[in-house]
C-alpha positions in Angstrom: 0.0 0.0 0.0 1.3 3.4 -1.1 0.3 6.9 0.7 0.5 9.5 -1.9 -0.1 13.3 0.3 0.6 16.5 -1.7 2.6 20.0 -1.3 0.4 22.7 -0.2 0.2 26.4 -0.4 -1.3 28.7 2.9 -2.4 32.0 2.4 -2.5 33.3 -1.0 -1.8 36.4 0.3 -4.7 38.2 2.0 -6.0 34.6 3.0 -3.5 34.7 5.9 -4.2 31.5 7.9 -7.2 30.5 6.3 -6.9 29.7 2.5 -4.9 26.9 1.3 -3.6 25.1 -2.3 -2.7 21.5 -2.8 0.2 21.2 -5.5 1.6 18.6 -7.8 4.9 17.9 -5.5 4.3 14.6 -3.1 4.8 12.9 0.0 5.1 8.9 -0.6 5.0 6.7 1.8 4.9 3.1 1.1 3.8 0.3 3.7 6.1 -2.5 3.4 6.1 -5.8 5.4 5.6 -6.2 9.3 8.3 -6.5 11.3 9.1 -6.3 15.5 9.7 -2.7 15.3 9.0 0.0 13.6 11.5 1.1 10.8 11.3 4.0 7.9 13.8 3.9 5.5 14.5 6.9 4.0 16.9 9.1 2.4 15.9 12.7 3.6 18.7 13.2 5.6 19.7 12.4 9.6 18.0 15.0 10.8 14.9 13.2 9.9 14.7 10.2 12.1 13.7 6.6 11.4 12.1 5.5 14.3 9.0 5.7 16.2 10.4 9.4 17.0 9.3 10.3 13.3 6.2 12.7 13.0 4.5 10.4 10.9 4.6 7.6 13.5 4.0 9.8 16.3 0.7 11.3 15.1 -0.4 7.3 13.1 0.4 5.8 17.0 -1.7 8.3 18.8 -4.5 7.5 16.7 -3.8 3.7 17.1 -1.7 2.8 19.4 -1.9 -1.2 19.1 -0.9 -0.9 15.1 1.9 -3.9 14.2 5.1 -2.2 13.8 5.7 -2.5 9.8 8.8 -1.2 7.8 7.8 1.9 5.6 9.2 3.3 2.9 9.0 7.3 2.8 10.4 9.5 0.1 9.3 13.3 -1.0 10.1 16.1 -3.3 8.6 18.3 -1.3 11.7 20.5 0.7 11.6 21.3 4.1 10.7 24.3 5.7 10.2 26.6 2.0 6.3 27.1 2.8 5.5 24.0 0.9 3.4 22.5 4.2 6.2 19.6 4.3 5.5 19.0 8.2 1.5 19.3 7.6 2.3 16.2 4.2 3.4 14.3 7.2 0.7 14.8 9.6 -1.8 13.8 7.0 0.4 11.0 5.9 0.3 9.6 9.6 -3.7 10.5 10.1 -4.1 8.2 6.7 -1.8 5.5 7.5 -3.4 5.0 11.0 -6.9 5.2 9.1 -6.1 2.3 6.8 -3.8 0.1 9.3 -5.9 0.4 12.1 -9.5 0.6 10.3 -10.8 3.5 11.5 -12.7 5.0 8.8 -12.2 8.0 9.1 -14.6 10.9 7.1 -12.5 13.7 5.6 -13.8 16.3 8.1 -12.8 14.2 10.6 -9.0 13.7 9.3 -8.8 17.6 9.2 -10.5 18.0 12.8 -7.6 15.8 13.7 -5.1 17.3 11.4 -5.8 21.0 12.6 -5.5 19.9 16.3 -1.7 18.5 15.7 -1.0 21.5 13.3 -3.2 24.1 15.0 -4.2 25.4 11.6 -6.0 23.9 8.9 -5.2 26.1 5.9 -2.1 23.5 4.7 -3.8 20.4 6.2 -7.4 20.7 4.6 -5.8 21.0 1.1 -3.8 18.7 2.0 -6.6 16.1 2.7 -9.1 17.7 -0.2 -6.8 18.5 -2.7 -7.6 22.2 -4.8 -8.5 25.0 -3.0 -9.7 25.5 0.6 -10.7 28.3 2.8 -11.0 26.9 5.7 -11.3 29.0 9.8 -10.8 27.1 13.5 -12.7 28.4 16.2 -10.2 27.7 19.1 -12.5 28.4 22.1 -14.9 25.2 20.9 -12.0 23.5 18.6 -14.2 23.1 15.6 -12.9 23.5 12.0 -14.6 25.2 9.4 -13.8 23.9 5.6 -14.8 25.6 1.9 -13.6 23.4 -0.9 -14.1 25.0 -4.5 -12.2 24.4 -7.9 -9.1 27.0 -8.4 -9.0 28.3 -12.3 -6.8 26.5 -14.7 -3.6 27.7 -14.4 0.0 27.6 -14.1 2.1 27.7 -10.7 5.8 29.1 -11.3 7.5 28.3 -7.6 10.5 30.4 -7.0 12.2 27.8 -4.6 15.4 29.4 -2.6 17.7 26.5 -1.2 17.6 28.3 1.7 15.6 26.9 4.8 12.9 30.0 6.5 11.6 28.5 9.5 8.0 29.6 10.3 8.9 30.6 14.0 11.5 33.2 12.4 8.5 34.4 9.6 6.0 34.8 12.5 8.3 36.9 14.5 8.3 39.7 12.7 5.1 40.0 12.5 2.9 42.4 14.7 0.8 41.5 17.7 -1.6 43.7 16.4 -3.2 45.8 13.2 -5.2 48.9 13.8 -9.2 48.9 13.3 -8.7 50.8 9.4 -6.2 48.3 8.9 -8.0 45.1 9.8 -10.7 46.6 7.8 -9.2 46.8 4.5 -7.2 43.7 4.8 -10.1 41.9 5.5 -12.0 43.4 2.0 -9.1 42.3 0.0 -9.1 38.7 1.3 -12.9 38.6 0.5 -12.5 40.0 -2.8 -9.2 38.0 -3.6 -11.9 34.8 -2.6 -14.9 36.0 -4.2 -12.7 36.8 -7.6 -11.0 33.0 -7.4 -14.8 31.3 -7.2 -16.3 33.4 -10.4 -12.7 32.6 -11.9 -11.4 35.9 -12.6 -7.8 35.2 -12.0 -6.4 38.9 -12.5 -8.8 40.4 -10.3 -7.6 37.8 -7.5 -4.1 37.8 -8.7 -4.2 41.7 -8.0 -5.8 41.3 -4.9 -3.2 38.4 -3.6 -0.5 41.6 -4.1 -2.2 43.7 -2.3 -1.9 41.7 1.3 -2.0 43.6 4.4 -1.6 41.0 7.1 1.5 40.2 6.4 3.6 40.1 3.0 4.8 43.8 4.0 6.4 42.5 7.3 7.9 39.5 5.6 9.4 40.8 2.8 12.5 41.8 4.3 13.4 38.0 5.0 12.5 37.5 1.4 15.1 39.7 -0.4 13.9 38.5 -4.3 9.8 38.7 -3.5 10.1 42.5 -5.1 12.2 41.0 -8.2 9.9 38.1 -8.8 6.5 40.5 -8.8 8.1 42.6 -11.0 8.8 39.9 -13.6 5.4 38.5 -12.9 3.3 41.2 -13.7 5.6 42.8 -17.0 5.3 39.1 -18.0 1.4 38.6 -18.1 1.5 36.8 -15.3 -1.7 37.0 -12.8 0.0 38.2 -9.9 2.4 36.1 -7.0 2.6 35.4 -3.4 4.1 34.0 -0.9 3.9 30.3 -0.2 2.8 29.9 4.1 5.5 31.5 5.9 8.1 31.7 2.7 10.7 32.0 1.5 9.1 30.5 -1.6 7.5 32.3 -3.9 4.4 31.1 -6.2 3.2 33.3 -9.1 0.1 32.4 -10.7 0.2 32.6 -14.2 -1.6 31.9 -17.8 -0.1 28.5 -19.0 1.7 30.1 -22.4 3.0 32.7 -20.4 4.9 29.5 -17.6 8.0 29.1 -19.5 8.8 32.8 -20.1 8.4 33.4 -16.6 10.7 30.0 -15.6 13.3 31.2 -18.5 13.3 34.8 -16.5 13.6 33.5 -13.0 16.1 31.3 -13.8 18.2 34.4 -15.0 18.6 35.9 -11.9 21.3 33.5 -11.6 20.4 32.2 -7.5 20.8 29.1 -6.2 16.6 29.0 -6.5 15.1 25.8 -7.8 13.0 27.2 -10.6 9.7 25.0 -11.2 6.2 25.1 -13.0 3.3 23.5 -11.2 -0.3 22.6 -11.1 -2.8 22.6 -8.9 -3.9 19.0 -7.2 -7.3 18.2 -7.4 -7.2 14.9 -5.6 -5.5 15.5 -1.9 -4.0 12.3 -0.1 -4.4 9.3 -2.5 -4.1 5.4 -1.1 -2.9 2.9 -4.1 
């Protein structure tokens, strides 16, 4: 049995905490034979550990505790810590393998109730789980999740991918504790419009609107030197506008599919150690085979 989970996008801009992507970058995680403890053979580096001390076991044991220790297989293209929701692949990795192991038949609202409690957010987890695009809210005084699932407009996803790890502590840091009442206000109007403008599919209305953030692009952007540079090429390139990804320091530009390799040819110019690549949208979330 194979665990297929894919990269996912937060924010989208004025969507801060709240709206979510799924992309076509994966977790797998294959469910090899049972053995007396509980082994994943990997090759993602020693940092990541092998054991029952990996996330993925962690959160899969919690859920069933009595499961046979198996040897697993787990490899991923999706980096870690870029804003690409690698932590949240796991989480849902582990929710699905303790769903099929330990027959729990789980619903998907209940995998992202789950998922949201581990994470404390759902906007990377519910895409995650769903696959396309989700605006999601969590009511923490009664711990319920709120979830919006609606198609995202064909498109391409240019990802601006710097080798450099952001961790999201660091991103959150500079934000502030608070915004003033005008503030809120508009913010607020431009995520609404940046969600209405996505559902009737008018991508450069809500690629304009994803540039125009006020929650927290402006405080971010001077951890993410080449934001400024990207934008610019988006937009004098036809491209629908560009954000970026969770807590950074990747950047995702939204853009018409004959204008994709332009845009790559461009970005690749700048001549930084960036992985330059074109995605798409998932449509399917986490996928058992």
């Amino acid at each position: 049995m194979k665990i297929r989970v894919p990269a996912t996008s937060a924010n989208l801009g004025p969507g801060f905490d709240s709206c979510g992507i799924a992309l076509s970058k994966y977790l797998f995680i294959e469910i090899m034979e049972e053995s007396d403890r509980w082994e994943i053979l990997h090759e993602l580096g020693s940092e990541i550990p092998n054991d029952e001390s990996n996330l993925l076991l962690r959160v899969a044991l919690k859920l069933a505790p009595t499961l046979t220790p198996r040897k697993i297989r787990m490899y991923s293209d999706i980096p870690l810590a870029r804003g690409l929701g690698s932590s949240s692949s796991v989480i849902v990795a582990g929710i699905e393998l303790a769903n099929r192991l330990g027959h729990l038949n789980l619903s998907d609202a209940q995998k992202v109730d789950i998922a949201t409690a581990i994470e404390g957010h759902p906007d990377n987890v519910a895409p995650a789980i769903y696959g396309d695009f989700l605006i999601t809210a969590f009511d923490h005084e009664h711990k319920q999740t709120y979830v919006v699932k609606h198609h995202f407009p064909e498109c391409d996803i240019v990802a601006y991918i710097p080798q450099e790890q952001l961790l999201t502590e660091a991103s959150r840091n500079v934000l502030p504790k608070t915004l003033d009442f005008s503030t809120a206000v508009e913010s607020s109007a431009i995520a609404n419009v940046m969600i209405a403008a996505v559902i009737k599919g008018n991508l450069p209305l809500a690629g304009k609107m994803m540039q125009a953030d006020r929650f927290h692009e402006n405080y971010r952007e001077k951890l993410i030197p080449h934001l400024s540079t990207i934008r610019q090429i988006c937009e004098e390139e036809g491209g629908y506008g560009c954000f970026l990804s969770g807590a950074g320091p990747t950047v995702l530009a939204i853009v018409p599919p004959e204008k994709a390799d332009k845009i790559c040819r461009l970005l690749h110019a700048l001549e930084t150690n960036a992985a330059i690549e074109q995605l798409q949208i998932d449509r399917e979330g986490v996928q058992v085979f």
